[in-house]
C-alpha positions as CSV (number, residue, x, y, z in Angstrom):
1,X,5.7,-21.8,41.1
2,X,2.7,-19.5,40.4
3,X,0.9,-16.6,41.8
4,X,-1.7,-14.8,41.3
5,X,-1.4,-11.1,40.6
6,X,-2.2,-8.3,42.8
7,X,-4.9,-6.3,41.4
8,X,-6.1,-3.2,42.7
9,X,-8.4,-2.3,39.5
10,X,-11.5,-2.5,41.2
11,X,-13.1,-4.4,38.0
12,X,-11.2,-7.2,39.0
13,X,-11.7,-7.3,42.4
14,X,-14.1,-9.4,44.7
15,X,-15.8,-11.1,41.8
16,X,-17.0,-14.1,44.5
17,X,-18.7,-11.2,46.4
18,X,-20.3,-13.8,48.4
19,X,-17.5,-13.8,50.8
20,X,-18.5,-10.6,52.5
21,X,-22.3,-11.9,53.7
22,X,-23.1,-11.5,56.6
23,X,-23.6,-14.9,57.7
24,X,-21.0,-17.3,58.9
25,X,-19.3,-18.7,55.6
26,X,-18.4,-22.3,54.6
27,X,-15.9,-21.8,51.1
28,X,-15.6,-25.4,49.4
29,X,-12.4,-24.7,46.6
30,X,-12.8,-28.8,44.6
31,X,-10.9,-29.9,41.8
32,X,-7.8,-32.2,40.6
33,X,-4.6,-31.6,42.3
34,X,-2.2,-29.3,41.2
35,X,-4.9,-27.7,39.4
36,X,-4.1,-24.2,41.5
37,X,-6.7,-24.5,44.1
38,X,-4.4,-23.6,47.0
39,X,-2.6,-20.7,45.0
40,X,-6.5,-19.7,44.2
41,X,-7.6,-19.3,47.6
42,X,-4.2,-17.7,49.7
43,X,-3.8,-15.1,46.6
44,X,-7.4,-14.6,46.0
45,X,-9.7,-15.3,48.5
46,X,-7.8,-15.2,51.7
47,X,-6.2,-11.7,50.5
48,X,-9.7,-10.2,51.0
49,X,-11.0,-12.4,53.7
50,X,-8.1,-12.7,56.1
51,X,-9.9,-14.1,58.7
52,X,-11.4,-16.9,57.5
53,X,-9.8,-20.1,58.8
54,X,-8.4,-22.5,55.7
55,X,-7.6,-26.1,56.0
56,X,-6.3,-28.7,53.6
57,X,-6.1,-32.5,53.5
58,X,-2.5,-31.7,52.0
59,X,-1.2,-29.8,55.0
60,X,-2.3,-32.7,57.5
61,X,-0.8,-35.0,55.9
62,X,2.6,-32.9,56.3
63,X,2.1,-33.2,60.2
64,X,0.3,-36.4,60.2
65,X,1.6,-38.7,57.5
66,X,-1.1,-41.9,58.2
67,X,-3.9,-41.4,56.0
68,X,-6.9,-42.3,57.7
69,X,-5.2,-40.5,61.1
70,X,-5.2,-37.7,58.7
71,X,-8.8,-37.7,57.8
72,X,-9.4,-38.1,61.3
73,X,-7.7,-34.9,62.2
74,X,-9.4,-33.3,58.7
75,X,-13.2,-34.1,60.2
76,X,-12.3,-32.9,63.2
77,X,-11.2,-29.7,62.4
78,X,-13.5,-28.8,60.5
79,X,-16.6,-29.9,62.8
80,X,-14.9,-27.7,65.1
81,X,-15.2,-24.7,62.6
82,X,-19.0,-25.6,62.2
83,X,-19.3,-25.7,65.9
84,X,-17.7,-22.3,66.3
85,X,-19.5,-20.5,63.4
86,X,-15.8,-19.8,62.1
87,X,-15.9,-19.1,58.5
88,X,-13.8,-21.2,56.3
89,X,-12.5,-21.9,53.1
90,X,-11.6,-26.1,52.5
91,X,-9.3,-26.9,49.9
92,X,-10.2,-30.6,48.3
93,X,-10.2,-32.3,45.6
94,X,-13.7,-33.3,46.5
95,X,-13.8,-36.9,46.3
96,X,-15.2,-37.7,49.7
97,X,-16.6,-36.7,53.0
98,X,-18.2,-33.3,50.6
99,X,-22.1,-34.2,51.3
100,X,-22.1,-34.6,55.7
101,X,-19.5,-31.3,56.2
102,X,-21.8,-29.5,53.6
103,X,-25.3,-30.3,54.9
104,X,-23.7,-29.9,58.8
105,X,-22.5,-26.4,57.7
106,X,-25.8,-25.3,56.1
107,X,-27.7,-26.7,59.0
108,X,-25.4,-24.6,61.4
109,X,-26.7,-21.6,59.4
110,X,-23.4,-21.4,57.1
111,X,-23.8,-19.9,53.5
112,X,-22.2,-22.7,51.5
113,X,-20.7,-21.6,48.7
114,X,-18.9,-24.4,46.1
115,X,-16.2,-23.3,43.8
116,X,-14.9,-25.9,41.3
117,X,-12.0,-25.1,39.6
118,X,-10.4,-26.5,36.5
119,X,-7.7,-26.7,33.9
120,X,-6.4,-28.8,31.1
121,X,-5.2,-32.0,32.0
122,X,-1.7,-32.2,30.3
123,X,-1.4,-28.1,32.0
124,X,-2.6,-29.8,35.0
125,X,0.6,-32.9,35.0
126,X,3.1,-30.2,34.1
127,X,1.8,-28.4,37.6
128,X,2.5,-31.6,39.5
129,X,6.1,-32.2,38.7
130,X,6.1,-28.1,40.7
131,X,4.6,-29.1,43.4
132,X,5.6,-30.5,47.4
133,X,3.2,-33.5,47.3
134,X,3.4,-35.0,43.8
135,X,0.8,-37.1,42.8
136,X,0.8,-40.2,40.8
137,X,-0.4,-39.3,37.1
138,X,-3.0,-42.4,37.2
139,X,-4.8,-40.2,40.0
140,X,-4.7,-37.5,37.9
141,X,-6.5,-39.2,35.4
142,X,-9.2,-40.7,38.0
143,X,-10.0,-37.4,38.8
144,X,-10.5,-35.5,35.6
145,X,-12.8,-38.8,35.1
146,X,-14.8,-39.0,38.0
147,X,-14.9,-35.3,39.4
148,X,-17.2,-34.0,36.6
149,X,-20.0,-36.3,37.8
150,X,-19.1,-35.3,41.4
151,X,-19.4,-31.6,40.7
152,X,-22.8,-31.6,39.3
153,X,-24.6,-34.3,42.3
154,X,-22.9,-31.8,44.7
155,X,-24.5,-28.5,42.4
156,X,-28.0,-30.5,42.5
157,X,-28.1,-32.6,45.2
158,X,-26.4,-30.3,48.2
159,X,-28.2,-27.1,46.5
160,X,-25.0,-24.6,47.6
161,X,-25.8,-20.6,48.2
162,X,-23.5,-20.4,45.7
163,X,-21.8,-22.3,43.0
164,X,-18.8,-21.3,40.8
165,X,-16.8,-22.4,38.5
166,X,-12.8,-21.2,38.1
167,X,-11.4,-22.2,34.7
168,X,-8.0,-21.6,34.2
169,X,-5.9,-21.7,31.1
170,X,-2.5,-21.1,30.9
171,X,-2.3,-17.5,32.9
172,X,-5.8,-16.6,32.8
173,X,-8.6,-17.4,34.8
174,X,-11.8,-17.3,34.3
175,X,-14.7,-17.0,36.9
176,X,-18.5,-18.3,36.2
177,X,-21.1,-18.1,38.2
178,X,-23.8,-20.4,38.3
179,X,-27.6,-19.0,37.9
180,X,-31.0,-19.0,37.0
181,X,-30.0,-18.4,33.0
182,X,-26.7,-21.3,33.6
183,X,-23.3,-19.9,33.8
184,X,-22.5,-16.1,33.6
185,X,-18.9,-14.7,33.5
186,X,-18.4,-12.4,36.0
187,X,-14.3,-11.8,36.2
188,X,-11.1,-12.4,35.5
189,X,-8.0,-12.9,37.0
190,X,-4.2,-13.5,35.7
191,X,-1.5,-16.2,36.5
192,X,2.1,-14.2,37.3
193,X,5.3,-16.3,36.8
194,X,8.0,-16.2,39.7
195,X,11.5,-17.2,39.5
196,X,11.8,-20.1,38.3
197,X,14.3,-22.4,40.0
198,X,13.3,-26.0,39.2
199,X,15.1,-28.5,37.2
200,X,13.3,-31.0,35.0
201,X,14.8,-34.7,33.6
202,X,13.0,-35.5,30.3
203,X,13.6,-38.8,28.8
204,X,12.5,-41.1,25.4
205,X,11.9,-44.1,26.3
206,X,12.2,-46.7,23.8
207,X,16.7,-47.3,23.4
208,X,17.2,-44.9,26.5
209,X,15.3,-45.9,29.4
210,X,14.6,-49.3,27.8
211,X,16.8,-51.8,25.7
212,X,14.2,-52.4,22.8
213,X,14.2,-55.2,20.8
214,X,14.2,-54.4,16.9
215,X,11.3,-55.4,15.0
216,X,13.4,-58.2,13.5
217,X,13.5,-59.3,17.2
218,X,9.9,-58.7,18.1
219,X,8.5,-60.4,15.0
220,X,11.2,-63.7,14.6
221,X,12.9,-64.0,17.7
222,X,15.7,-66.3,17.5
223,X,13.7,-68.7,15.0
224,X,14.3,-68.5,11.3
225,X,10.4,-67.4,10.5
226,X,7.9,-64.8,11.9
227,X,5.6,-66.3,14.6
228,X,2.1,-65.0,13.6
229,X,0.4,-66.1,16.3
230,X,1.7,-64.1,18.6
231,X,0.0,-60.4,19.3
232,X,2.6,-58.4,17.3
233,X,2.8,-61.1,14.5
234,X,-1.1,-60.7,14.3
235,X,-0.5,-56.5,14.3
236,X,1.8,-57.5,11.3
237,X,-0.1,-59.8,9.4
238,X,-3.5,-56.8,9.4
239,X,-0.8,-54.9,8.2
240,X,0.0,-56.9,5.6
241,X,-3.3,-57.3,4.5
242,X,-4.0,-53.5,4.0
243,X,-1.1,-53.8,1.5
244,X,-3.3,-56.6,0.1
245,X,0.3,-59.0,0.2
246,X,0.4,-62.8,0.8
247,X,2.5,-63.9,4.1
248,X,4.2,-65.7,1.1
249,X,5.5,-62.8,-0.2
250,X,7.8,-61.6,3.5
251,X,11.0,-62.9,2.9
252,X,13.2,-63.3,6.5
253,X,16.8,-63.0,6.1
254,X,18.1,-64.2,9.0
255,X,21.3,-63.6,8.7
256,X,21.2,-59.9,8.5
257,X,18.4,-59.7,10.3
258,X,16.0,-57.9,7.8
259,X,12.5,-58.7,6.7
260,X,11.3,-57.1,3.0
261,X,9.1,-58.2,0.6
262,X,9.8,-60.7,-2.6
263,X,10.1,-56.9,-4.9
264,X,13.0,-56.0,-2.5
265,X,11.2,-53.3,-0.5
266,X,11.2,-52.8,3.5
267,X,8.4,-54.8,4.8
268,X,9.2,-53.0,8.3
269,X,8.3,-49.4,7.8
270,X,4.7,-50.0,10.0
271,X,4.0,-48.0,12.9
272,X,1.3,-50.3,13.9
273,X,4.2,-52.6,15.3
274,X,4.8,-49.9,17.8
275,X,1.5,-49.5,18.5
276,X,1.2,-52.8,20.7
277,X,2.6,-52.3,24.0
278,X,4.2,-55.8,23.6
279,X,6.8,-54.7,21.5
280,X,8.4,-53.0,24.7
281,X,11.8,-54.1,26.1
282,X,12.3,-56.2,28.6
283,X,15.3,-55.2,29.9
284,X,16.0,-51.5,31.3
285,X,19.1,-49.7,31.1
286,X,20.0,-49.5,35.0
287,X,22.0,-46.5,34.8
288,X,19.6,-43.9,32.8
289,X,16.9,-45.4,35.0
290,X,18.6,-43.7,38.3
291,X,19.1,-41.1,37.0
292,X,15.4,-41.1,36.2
293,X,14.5,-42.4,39.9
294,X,16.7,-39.8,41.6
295,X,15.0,-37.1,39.8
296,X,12.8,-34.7,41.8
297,X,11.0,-33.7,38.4
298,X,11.0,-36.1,35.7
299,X,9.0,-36.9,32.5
300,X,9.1,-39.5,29.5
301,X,8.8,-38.3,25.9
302,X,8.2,-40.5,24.2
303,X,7.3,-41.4,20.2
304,X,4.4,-44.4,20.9
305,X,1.0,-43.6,20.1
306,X,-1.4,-41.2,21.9
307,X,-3.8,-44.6,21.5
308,X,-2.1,-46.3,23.6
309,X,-1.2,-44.5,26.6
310,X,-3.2,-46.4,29.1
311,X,-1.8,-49.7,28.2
312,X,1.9,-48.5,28.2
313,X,1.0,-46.9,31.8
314,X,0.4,-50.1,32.4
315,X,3.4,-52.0,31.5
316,X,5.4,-49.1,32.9
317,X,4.5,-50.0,36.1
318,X,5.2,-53.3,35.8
319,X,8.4,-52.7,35.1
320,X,8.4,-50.8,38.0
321,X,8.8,-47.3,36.6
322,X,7.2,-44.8,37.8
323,X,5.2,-42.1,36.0
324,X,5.0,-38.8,37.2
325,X,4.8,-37.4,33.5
326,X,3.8,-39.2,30.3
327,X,3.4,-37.6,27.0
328,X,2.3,-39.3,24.1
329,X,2.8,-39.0,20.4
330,X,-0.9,-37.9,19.2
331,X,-0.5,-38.1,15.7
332,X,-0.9,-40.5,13.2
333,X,2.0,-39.3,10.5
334,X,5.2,-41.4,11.0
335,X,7.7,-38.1,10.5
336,X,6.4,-35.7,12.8
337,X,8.0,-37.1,15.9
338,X,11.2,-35.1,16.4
339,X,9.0,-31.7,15.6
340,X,6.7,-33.1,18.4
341,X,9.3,-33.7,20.9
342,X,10.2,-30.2,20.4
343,X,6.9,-28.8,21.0
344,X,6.8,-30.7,24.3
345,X,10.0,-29.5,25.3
346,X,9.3,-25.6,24.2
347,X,6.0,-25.8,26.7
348,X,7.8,-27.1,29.6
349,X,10.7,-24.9,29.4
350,X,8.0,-22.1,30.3
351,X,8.1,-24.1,33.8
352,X,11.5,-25.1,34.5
353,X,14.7,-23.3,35.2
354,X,16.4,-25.8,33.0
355,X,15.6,-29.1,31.3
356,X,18.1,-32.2,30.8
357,X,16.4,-34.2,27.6
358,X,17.8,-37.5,26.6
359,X,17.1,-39.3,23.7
360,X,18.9,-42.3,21.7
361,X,18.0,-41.0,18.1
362,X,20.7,-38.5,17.1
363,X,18.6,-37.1,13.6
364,X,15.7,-36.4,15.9
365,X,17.9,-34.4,18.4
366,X,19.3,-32.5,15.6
367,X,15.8,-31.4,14.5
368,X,14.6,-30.3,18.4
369,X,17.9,-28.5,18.7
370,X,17.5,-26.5,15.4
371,X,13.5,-26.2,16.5
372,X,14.4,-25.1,20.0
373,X,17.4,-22.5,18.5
374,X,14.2,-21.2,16.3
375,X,11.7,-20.5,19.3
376,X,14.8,-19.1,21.4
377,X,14.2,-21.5,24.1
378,X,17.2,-21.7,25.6
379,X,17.5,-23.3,28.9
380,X,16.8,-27.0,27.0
381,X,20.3,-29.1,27.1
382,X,19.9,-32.1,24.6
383,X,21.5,-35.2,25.5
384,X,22.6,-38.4,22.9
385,X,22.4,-41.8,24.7
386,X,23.4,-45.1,23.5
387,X,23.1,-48.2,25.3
388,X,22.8,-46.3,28.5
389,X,25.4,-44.3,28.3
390,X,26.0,-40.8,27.4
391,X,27.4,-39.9,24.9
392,X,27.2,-36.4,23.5
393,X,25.6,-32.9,24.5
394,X,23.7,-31.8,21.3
395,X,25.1,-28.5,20.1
């Protein structure tokens, strides 16, 4: 978990100086979850401003799990705050019920003052998997895609005292104010680390969580000849265009179950095969997939194209996984995978206590370990599967 560091530098401090009008104040913290919102306000705001009241959908929901009970008791509270003339600080994401508790407060005589804050997204997933109420990743994503919009109807339409905005990038944090002139830095804070005491479960997919077909298997089947009408023998046959070969020219041995052209040569060394989400298994391997489900914090690495993320999401889920991490291969080169993987790992091991990875590609594992040895990361266990068991720790 994070905190945010004491400061006592007086440059650093009370750089939302709008806290200490006068007036009775309504605080609005907005953004994604697990962006930091909460850590933002109890180590920031409420440090200075004790007495301000705070409330937050998530906390509700810990005493009253029912949803639209908890939005019940959510409006509540708060119009009692506005009633009162209790300051307060509410900590949303800001997808609803913003506009009537704003325009109450400011008609009660509040100063309103909106603080957006913000991060990357894939910082903002590795957050999630450290925190009590985990959110599904797809959210995530609706968020980062509808909040912008949100934020700038809210700066417009609702005309705040004040507006912020709180970007934060790996430990530093950023604060803007908005003006007359647009948006003017006015401090900065840091991110401390604390003990860390979580573990995570990292796993490929494709031959570890999934029994793959081959390509032999995707492209022939159990016929004798590669079915082009079908979405990955179309994938193959563009392919085989851009090599400017005839279809003519694929020989299928079926018996060895290879497929190579007429001068001998692999005709299988295509990544755009892999690109089509049809070319997942069917079948999953029950026993690596428990071990996925039972895990508190858990993530897939896997080597399938960045392109494709929100289809394989997709399929996931039909296949009844579910994502709480996804991290895609964003390159285009065919050889860069393993280094990848390790890159992955290296940035969540800043997180984690320890990480469990498990993957069924022995070379690649032998390049992350000699990667990992390299950075000194050293609380990354690497893990060889085959056929859902396991069968090795790399070292």
């Amino acid at each position: 978990m994070l905190k945010f560091n004491e400061y006592h530098d007086s440059m650093y401090q009370n750089k939302i100086s709008d806290i200490f009008v006068k007036s009775p104040v309504a605080l609005f913290v907005i953004g994604t979850p697990a962006v930091g919102k909460t850590t933002f306000v109890k180590n920031y705001i409420l440090k200075d401003r004790p007495n301000f009241k705070y409330i937050s959908l998530d906390d509700i929901k810990l005493k009253v799990p029912n949803p639209n009970q908890a939005k019940t008791k959510r409006d509540s509270i708060l119009n009692a705050f506005i009633t009162k003339r209790h300051s307060f600080v509410y900590d949303t994401i800001g997808l609803d019920n913003l506009y009537d508790v704003v325009l109450k407060a400011k008609n009660n005589g509040f100063y309103v003052i909106i603080v957006y804050m913000l991060s990357p997204k894939q910082q903002t997933i590795i957050q999630n998997q450290n925190r009590k109420n985990i959110v599904d990743l797809e959210f995530i994503d609706y968020t980062y895609d509808r909040l912008p919009y949100l934020v700038k109807k809210y700066k417009d339409e609702l005309s705040p005292n004040s507006f912020y905005w709180v970007a934060r990038i790996d430990n530093d944090v950023k604060i803007f104010k908005h003006g007359d002139n647009g948006l003017e830095k006015i401090g900065k804070v840091k991110y401390v680390k604390e003990s860390k005491s979580e573990i995570l479960y990292a796993f490929d997919l494709d031959g570890t969580l999934l029994n793959s077909p081959s390509v032999y298997d995707i492209l022939v089947g159990s016929g004798s000849e590669i079915n082009y009408n079908s979405k990955v023998g179309k994938v193959f046959a563009k392919h085989l265009k851009k090599l400017n070969i005839s279809p003519d020219d694929v020989v299928v041995d079926s018996v060895n179950k290879e497929i190579s052209f007429k001068d001998g040569t692999n005709a299988l060394d295509s990544q755009d095969i892999y690109n089509e989400v049809d070319s997942l298994g069917f079948d999953l391997y029950p026993n690596l997939l428990k071990r996925y489900n039972d895990s508190k914090n858990k993530a897939i690495i896997t080597g399938r194209p960045k392109m494709t993320e929100d289809k394989l999401k997709k399929k996931l889920k039909e296949k009844g996984i579910k994502i709480q991490a996804l991290y895609t291969y964003p390159y285009n080169e065919n050889d860069y995978h393993a280094a990848w993987k390790a890159g992955v790992l290296t940035d969540l091991s800043k997180s984690y206590e320890e990480i469990n990875y498990y993957d069924d590609r022995e070379d690649w594992l032998n390049i992350i370990y000699a990667k990992l040895k390299l950075k000194k990361v050293r609380n990354v266990n690497l893990y060889l599967v085959e056929k859902d068991k396991i069968i090795k720790k790399i070292d």
